[in-house]
Backbone as CSV, one residue per row, in Angstrom:
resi,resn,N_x,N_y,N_z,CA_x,CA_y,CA_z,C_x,C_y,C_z
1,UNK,1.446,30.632,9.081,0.276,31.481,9.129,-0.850,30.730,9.834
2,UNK,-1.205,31.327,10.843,-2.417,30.591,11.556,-3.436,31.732,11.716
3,UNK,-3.919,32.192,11.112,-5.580,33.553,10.909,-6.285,32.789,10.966
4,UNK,-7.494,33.196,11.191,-8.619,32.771,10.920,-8.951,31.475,12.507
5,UNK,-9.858,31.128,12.967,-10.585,29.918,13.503,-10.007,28.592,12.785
6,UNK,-9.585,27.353,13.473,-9.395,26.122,13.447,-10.190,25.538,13.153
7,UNK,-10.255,24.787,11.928,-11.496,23.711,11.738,-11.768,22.754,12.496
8,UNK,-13.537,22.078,12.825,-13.253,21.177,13.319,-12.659,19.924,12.701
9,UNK,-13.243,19.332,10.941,-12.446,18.649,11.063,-12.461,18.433,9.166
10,UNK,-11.275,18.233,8.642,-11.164,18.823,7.062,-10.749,16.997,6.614
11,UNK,-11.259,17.336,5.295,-11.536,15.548,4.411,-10.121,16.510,3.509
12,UNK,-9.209,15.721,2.970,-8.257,15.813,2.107,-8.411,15.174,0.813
13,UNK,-8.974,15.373,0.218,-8.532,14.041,-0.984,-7.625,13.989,-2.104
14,UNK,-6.191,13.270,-1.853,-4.809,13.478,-2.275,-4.976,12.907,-3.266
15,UNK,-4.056,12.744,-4.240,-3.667,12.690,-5.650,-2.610,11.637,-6.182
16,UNK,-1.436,12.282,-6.571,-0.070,11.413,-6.796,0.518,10.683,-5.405
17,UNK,0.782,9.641,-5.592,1.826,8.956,-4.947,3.288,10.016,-4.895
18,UNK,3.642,9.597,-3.805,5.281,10.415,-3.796,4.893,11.886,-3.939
19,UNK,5.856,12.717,-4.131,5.900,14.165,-4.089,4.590,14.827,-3.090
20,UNK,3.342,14.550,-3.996,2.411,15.399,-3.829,1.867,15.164,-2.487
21,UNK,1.471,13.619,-2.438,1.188,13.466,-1.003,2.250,13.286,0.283
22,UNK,3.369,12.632,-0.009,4.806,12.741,1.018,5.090,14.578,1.353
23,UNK,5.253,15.031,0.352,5.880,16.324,0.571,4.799,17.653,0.275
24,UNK,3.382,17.172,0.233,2.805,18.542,0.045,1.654,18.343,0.567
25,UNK,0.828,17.149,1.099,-0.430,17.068,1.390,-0.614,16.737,2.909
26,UNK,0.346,15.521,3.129,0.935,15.517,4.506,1.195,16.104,5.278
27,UNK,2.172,17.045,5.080,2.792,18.553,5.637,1.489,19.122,6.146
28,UNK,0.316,19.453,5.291,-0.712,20.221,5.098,-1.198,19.703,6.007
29,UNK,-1.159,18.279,6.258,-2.455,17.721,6.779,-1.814,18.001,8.413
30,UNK,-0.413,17.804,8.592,0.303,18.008,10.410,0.107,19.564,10.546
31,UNK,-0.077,20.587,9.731,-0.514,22.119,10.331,-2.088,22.346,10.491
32,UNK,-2.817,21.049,9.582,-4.506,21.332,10.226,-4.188,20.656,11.701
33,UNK,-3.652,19.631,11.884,-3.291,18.948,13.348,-3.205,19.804,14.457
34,UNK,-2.043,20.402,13.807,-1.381,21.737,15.251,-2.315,22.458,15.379
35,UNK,-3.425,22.583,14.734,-3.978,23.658,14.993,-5.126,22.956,15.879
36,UNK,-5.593,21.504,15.855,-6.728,21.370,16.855,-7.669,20.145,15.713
37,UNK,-7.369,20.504,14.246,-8.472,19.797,13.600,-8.298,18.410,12.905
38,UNK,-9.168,17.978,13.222,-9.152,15.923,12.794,-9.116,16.185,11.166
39,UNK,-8.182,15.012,11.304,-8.015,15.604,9.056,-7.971,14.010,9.081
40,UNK,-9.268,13.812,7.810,-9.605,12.615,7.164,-8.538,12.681,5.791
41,UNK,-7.645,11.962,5.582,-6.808,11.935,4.494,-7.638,10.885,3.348
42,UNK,-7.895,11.004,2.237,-8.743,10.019,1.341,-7.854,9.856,0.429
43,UNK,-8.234,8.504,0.155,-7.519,7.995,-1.613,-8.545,7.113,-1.890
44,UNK,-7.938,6.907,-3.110,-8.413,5.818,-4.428,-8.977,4.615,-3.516
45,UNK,-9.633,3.690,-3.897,-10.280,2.166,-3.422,-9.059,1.562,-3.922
46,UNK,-9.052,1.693,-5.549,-8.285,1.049,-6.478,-7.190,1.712,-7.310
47,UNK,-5.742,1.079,-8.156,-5.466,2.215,-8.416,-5.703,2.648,-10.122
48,UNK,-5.275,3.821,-10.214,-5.568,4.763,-11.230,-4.388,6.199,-11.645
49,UNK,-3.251,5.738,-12.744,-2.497,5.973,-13.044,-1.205,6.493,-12.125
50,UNK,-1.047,7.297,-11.440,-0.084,7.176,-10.329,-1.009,7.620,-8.657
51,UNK,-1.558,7.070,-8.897,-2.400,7.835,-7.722,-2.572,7.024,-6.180
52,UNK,-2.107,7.780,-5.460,-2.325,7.227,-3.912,-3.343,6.131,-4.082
53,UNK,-3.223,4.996,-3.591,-4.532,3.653,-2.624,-4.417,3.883,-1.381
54,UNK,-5.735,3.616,-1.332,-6.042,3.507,0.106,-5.392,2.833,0.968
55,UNK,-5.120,1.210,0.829,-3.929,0.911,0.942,-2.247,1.349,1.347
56,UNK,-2.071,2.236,0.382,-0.747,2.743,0.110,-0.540,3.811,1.010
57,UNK,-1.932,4.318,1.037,-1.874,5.758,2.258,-1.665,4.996,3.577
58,UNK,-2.393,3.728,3.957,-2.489,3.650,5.260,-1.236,3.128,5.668
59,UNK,0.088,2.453,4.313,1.606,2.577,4.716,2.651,3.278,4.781
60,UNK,1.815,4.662,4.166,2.750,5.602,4.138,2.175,6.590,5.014
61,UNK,1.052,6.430,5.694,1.201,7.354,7.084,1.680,6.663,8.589
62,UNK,1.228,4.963,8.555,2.541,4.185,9.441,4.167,4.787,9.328
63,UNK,4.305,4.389,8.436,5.681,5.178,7.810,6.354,5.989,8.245
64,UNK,5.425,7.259,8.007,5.351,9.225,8.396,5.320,8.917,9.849
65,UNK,4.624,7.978,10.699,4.653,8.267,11.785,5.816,7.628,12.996
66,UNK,6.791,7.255,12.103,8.124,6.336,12.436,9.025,7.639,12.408
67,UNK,8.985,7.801,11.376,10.238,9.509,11.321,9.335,11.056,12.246
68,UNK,7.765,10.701,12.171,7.293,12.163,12.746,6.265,12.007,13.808
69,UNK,6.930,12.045,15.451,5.890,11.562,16.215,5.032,12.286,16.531
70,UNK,4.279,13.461,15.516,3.252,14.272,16.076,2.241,13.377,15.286
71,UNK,2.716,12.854,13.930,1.980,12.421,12.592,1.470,11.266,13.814
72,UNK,2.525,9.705,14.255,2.280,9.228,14.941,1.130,8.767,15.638
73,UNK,0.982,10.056,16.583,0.569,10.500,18.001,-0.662,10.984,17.017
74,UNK,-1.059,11.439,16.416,-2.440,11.700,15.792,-3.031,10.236,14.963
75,UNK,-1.960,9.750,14.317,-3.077,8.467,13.929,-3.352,7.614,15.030
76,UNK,-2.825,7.404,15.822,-2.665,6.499,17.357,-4.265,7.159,18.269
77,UNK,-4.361,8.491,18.002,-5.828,9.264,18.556,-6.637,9.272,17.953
78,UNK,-6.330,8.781,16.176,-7.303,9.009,15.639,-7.773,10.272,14.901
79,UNK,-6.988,11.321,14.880,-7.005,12.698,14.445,-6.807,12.445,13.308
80,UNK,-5.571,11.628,12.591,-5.635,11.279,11.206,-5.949,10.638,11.106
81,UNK,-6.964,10.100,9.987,-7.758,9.139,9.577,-7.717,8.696,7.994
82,UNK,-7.221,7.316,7.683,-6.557,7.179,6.661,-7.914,6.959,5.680
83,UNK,-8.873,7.178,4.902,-10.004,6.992,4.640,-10.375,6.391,2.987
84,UNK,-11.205,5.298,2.655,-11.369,5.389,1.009,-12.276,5.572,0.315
85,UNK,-12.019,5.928,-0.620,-13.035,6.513,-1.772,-13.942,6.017,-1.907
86,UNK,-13.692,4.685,-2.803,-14.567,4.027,-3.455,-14.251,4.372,-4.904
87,UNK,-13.465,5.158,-4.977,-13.198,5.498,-6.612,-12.056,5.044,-6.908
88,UNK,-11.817,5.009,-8.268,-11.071,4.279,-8.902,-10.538,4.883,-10.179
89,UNK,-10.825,6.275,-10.316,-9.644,6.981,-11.122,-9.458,8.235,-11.375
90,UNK,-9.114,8.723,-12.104,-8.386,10.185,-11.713,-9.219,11.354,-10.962
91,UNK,-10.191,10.540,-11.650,-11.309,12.230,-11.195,-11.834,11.680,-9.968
92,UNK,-13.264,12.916,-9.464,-13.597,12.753,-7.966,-15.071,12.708,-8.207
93,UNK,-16.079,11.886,-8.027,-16.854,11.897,-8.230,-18.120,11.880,-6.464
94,UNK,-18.247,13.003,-6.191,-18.526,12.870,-4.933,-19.421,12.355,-4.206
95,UNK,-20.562,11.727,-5.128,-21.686,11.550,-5.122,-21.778,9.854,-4.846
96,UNK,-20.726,9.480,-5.619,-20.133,8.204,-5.025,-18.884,7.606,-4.524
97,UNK,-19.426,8.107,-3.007,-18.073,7.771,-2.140,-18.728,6.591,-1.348
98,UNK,-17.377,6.539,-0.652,-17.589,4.756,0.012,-18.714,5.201,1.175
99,UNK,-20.011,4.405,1.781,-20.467,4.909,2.766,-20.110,5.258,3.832
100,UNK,-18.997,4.931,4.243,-18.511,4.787,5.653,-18.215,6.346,5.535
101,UNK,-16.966,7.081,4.620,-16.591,8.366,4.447,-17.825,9.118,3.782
102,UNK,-18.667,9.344,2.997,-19.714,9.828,3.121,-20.574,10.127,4.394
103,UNK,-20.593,9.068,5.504,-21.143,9.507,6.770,-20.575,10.817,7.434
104,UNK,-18.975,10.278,7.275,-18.066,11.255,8.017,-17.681,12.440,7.788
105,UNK,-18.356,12.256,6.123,-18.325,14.040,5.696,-19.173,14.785,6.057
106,UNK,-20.433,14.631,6.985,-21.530,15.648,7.353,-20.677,16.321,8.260
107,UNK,-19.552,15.830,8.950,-19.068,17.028,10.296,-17.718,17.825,9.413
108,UNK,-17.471,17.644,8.082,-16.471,18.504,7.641,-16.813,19.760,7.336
109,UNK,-15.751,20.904,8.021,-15.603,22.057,7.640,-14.806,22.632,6.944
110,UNK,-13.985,21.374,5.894,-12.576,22.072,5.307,-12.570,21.027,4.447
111,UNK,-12.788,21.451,2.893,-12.411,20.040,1.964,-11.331,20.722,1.146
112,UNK,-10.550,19.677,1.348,-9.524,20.378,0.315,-9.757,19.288,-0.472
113,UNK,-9.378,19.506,-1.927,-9.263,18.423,-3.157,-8.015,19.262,-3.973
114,UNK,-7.556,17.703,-4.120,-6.087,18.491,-4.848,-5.981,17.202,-5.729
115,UNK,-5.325,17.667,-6.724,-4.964,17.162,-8.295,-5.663,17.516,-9.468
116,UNK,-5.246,17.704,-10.571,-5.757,18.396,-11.980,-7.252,17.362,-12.090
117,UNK,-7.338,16.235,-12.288,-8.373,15.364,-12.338,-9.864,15.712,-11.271
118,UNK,-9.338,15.561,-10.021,-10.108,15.995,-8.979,-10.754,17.225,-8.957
119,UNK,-9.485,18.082,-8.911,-9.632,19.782,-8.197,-10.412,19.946,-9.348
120,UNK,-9.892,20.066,-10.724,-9.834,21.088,-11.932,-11.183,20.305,-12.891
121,UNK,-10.609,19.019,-13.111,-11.643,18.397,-14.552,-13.444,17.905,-13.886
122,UNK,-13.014,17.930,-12.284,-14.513,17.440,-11.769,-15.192,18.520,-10.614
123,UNK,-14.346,19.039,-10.315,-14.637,19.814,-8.726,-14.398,21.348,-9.132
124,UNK,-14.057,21.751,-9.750,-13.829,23.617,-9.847,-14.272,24.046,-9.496
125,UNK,-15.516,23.688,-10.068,-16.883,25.175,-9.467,-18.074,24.564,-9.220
126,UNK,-18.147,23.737,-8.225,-18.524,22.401,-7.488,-18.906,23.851,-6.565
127,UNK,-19.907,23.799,-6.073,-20.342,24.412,-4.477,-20.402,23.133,-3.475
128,UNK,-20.147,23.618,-2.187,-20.115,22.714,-1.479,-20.594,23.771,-0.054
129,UNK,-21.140,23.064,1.210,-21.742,24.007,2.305,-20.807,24.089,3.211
130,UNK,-19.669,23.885,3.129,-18.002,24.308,4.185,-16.933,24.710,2.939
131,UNK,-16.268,25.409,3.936,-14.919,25.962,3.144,-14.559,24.687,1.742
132,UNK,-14.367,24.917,1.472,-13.270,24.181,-0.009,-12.042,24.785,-0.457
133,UNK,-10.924,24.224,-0.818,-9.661,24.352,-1.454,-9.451,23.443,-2.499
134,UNK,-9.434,23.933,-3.399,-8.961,23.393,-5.040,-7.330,23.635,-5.193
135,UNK,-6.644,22.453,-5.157,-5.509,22.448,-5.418,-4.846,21.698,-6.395
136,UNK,-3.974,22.189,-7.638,-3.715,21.516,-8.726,-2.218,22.094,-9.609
137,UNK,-1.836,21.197,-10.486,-0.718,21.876,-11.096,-1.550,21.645,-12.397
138,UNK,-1.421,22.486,-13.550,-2.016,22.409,-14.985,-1.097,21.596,-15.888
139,UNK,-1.306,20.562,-15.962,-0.531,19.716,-16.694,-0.790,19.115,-18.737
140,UNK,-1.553,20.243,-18.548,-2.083,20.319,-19.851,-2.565,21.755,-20.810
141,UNK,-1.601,21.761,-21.856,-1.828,22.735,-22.419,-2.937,23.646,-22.797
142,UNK,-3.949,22.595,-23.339,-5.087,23.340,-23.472,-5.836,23.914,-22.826
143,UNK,-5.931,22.938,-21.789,-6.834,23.723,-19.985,-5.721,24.976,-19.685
144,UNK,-4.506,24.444,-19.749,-3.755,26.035,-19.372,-3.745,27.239,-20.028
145,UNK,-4.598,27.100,-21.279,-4.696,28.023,-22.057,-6.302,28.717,-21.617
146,UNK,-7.519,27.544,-21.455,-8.405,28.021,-20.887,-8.441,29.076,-20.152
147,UNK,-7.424,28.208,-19.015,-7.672,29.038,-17.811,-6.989,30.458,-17.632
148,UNK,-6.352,30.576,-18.799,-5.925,31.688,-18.726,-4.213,31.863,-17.762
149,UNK,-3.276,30.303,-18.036,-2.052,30.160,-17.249,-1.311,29.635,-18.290
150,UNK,-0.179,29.491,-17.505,0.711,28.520,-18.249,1.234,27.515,-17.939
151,UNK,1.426,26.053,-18.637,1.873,24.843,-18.535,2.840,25.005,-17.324
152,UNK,2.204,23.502,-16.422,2.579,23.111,-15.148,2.341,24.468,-13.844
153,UNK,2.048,25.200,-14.253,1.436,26.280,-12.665,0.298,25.788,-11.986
154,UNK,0.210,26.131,-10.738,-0.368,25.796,-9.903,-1.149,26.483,-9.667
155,UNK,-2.836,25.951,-9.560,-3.698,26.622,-9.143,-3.962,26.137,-7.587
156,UNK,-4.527,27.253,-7.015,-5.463,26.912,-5.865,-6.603,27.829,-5.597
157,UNK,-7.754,27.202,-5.774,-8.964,27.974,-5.791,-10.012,27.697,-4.204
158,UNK,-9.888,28.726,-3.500,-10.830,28.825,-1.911,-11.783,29.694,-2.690
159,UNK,-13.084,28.259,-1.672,-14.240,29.440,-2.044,-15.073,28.823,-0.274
160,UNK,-15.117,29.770,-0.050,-16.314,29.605,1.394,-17.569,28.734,1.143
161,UNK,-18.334,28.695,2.094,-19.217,27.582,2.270,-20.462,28.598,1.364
162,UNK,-21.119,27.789,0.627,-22.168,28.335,-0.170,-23.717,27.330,1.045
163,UNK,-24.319,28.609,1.199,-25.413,28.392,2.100,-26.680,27.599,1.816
164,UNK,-27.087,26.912,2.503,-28.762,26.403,1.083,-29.653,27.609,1.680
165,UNK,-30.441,27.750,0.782,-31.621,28.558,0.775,-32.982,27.899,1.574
């Protein structure tokens, strides 16, 4: 599915090691590619229960780009950009990010945040002034009861850019 206008350029900030970022964030991040837009991939400074490092990202998109030469051919240009937090555990605290990626978020038009910690316990209903994507699996009964789901489903919550006044 390609609708809608190409971003210019979307901040990711991934979650689990393995699965989530190899097989679900990655993927995500080579179809913002095809389409034209620079995708800042973010992790952890430090780590925090299974969760991508910054570090760890910048060997597992070397890696990705051994088996996938589009992945490659975009970190080599610079389109992917392996980026860090400054944080150091589950949740996302946006207010303190590393300066360098804080600079680089004034030109984002696409934040996705994905993981229950991130998306759900800090960011839900977070306004932000570009698109946003909340992405998460409910790994806890009680929030899944909140929210009105059931244990381990997946949310994903888009909300458009909220304007300042």
């Amino acid at each position: 599915m390609t609708q809608g206008r190409a971003h210019r350029q979307a901040a990711i900030f991934i979650d689990n090691s393995g699965f989530d970022a190899i097989l679900g964030m990655l993927p995500f991040a080579r179809f913002l590619l095809s389409r034209g837009t620079k995708v800042m991939v973010c992790a952890n400074s430090e780590p925090a229960l299974n969760d991508v490092t910054f570090v760890e990202l910048e060997v597992i998109l070397q890696q990705a780009g051994v088996i996938c030469p589009k992945i490659k051919k975009a970190v080599d240009e610079k389109r992917l950009i392996p980026m860090e937090t400054a944080q150091i555990g589950p949740c996302l605290d946006l207010s303190r990010l590393d300066r360098k990626l804080a600079k680089r978020m004034v030109d984002v038009d696409l934040l996705v945040i994905e993981g229950m910690g991130r998306a759900v316990h800090t960011n839900l209903n977070a306004d932000f002034t570009c698109e946003s994507l909340r992405v998460a699996v409910i790994k806890n009964k009680w929030l899944s009861q909140r929210l009105g789901g059931d244990m381990f489903a997946a949310i994903f919550k888009y909300l458009p850019p909220v304007l300042k006044e």
